[in-house]
C-alpha positions in Angstrom: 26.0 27.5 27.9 25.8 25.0 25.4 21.6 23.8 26.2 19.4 26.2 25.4 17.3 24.5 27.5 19.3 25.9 30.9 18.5 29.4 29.4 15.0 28.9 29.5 14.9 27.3 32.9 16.6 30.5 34.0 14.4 32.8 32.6 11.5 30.9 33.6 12.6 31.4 37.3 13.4 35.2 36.9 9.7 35.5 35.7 7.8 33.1 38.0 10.0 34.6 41.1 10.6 30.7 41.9 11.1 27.6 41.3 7.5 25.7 41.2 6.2 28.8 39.1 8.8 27.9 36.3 8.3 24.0 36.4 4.8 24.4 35.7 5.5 27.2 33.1 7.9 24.3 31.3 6.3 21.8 32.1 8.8 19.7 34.2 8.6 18.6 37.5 9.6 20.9 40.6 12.5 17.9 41.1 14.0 17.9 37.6 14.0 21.8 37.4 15.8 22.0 41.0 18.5 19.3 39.5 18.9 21.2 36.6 18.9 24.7 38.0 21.7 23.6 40.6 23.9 21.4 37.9 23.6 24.4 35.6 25.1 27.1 38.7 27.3 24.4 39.1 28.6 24.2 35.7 28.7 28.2 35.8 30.6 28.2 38.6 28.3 30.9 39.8 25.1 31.6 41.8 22.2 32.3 40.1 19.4 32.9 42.0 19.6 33.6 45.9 17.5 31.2 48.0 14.5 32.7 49.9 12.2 32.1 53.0 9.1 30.8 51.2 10.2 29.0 48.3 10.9 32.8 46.7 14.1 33.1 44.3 15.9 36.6 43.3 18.0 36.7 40.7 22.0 37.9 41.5 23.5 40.1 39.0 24.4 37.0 37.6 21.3 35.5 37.3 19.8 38.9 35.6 22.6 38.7 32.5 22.1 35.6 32.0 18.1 35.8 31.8 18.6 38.8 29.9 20.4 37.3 27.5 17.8 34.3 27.6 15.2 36.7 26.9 16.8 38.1 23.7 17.1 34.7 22.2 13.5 33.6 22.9 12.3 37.1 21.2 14.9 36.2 18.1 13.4 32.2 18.3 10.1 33.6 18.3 10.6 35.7 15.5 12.3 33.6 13.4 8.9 31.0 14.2 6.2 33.7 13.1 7.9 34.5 10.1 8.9 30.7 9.0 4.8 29.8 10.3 3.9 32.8 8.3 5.2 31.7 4.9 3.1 28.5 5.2 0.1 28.3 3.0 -0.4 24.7 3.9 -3.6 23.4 5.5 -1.9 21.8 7.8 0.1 21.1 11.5 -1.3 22.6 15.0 -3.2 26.1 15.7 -3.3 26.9 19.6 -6.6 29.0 20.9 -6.7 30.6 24.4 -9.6 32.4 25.3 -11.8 32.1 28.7 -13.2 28.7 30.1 -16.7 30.0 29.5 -16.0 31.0 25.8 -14.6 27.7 25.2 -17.7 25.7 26.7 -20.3 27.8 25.2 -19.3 29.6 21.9 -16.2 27.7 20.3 -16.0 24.2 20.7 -19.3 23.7 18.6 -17.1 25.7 16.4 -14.1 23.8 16.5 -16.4 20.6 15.4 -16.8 22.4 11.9 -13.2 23.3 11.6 -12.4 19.7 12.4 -14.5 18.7 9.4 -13.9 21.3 6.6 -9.8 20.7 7.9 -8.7 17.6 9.0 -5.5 18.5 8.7 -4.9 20.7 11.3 -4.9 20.0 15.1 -7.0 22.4 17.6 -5.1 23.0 20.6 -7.4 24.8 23.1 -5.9 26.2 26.1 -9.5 27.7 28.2 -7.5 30.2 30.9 -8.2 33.7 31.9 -4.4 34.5 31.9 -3.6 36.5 28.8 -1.0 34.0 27.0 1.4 35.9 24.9 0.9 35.7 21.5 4.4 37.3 20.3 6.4 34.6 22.2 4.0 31.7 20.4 2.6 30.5 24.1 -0.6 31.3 21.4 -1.7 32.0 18.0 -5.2 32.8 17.8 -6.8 34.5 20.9 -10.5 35.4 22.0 -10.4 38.8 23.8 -12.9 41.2 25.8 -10.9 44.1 24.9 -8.9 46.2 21.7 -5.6 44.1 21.8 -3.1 47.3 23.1 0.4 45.3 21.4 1.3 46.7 18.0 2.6 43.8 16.6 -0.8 42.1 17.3 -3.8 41.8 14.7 -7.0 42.1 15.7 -10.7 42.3 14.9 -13.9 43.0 16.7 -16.5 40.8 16.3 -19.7 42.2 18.7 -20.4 43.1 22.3 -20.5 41.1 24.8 -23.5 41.8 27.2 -24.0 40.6 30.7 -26.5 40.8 33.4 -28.2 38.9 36.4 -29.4 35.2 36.7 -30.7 33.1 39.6 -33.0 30.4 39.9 -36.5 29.1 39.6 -36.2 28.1 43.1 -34.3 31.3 44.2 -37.5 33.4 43.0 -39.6 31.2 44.2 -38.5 31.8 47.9 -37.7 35.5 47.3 -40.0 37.2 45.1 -38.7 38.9 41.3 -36.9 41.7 42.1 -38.1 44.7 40.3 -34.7 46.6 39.6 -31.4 46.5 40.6 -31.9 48.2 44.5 -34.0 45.6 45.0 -31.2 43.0 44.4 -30.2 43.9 48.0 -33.1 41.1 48.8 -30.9 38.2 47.5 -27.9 35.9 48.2 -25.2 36.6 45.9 -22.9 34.7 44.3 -19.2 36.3 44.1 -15.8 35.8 42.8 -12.7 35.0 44.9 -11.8 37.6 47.6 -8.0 38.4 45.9 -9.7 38.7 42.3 -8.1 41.9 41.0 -9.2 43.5 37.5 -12.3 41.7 36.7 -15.3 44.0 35.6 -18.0 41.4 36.8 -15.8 40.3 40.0 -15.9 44.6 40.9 -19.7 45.1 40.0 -21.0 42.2 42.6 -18.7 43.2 45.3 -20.3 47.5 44.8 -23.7 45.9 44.4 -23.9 43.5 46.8 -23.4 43.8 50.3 -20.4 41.6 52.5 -23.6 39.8 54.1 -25.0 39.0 51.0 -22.2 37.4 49.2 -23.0 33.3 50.4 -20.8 31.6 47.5 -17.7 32.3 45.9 -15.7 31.2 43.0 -13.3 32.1 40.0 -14.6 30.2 37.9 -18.0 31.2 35.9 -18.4 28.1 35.0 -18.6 27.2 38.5 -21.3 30.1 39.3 -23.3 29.9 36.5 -23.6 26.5 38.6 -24.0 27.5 42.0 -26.2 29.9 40.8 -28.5 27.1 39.3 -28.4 25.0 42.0 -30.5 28.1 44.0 -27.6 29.3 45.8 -28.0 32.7 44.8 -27.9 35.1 42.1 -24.8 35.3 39.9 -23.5 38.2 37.5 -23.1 36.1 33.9 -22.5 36.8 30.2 -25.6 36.3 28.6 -24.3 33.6 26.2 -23.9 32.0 29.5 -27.0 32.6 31.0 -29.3 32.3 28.3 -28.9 28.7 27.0 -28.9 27.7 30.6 -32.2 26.0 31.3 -32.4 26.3 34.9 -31.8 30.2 34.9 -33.6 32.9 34.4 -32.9 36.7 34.4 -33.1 38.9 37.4 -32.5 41.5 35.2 -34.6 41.5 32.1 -32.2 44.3 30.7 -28.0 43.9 30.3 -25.8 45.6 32.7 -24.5 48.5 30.5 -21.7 48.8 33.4 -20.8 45.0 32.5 -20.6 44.7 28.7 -17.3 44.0 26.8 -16.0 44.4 23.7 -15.1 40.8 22.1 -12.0 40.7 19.6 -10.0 37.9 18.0 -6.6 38.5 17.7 -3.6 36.7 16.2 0.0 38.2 16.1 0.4 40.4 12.5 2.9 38.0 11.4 0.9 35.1 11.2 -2.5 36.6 10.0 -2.1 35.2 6.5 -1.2 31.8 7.6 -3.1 29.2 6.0 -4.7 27.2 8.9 -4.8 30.5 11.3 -6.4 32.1 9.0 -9.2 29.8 7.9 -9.2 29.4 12.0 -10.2 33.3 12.4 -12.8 33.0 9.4 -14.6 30.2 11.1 -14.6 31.7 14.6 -15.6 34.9 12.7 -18.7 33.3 11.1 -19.6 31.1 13.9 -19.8 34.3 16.6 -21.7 36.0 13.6 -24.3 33.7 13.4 -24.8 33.7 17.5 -24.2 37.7 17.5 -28.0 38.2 18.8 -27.2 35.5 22.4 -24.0 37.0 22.7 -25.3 40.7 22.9 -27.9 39.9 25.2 -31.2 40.5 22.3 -34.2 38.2 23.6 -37.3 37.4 21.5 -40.4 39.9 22.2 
């Protein structure tokens, strides 16, 4: 067990429950981690992972030591990282943001522009997903969140609400009327997420407001349906910093949905708070969602 690489690919599987899962996660190919995987058993002289219908891989007793053991080293590698990043006071090397695609395209990569230009320095990695990276094991360091982060070893502050409610089209209203509240939404095409979506707030509010029959579109992506919903297709549930700037919408809704708001946070792991390019990262995220409080909260002029 001399490449701590072969560690990693067999933690990678344990978690992903496969092979493809942990290629992606690594970055390799589905070919190169199968060649590994098997050279590595081979090298062992033991089986790892049981092969099953489907593609599916379970770990043997094995395969569970040695992925426990993998595990403990990467919390140790990770460790010793934060606290070797969090002695830096240098204005320089790489800061990696996750946060949600529509975050990224609306609020932070205008942003990122002025961080670019008060710190040339440092390079903006932006990874725009809605799976929550992990920010103790360094997949992240700085992280846009819609909720209190729960890890104790995490940093984080809240920066404003985040309000939502209802947008179609010109086009859409033309046909249809303007509905007057939200009973009368049961007029209109609708716009929904993707029928497996589990623990979304928006993706649960559409599917109790809007009827099976009414749902036309749907997609993961808000991006995607602030899109569709544009195009006339129907109504979509969006973020109002979404909405808003959007000049082919307009609200179906002339309140927020108090069902749909969300708290916003930015959170970087305790350890790396005081780092010098993190933390003039979080003061220019600060002041940039600051300055944009009133869109993101949903406030229109009288």
């Amino acid at each position: 067990m001399e490449d701590w690489n072969d560690l990693r690919l067999v933690l990678a599987v344990a978690r992903a429950g496969g092979l493809s899962g942990a290629a992606r996660a690594l970055g390799v190919n589905h070919s190169t981690a199968f060649r590994r995987l098997n050279a590595f058993e081979e090298r062992l002289g033991a089986r790892l992972f049981e092969r099953l219908p489907g593609g599916a891989y379970a770990a043997t007793a094995a395969g569970e030591r040695v992925a426990a053991a993998a595990e403990r080293m990467e919390t140790e590698t990770a460790a010793l990282d934060r606290d070797i990043a969090g002695r830096d006071h240098r204005l320089t090397g790489r800061v990696r943001l996750t946060m949600s695609e529509t975050f990224a395209f609306r609020l932070i990569t205008p942003l990122m522009a002025r961080f670019r230009a008060l710190y040339p320095g440092v390079l903006v990695e932006l990874l725009a997903e809605s799976r929550l990276l992990n920010l103790s094991r360094r997949e992240a360091d700085v992280a846009l969140r819609a909720a209190r982060p729960r890890e104790g070893d995490l940093f984080g502050r809240r920066l404003c609400d985040v309000a939502w409610t209802v947008y179609g089209s010109p086009k859409l209203f033309a046909e249809h009327g303007a509905p007057r509240d939200v009973a009368d939404l049961a007029r209109f095409p609708f716009i929904g997420w993707g029928v497996d979506t589990v623990g979304v707030g928006a993706a649960e509010w559409v599917e109790a407001t809007a009827s099976s029959e009414q749902v036309v579109y749907r997609s993961n992506s808000l991006v995607h349906q602030m899109v569709a919903a544009r195009e006339g297709i129907g109504l979509a549930a969006l973020p109002c910093y979404h909405g808003d700037p959007e000049a082919g919408l307009l609200r179906a809704l002339t309140e927020p949905v108090p069902a749909l708001s969300r708290e916003l946070w930015v959170v970087t792991h305790e350890d790396l708070r005081r780092t010098a390019r993190v933390r003039a990262c979080l003061d220019v995220i600060g002041e940039g969602i600051a300055a944009q409080r009133a869109l993101i909260e949903g406030a229109r002029p009288a």
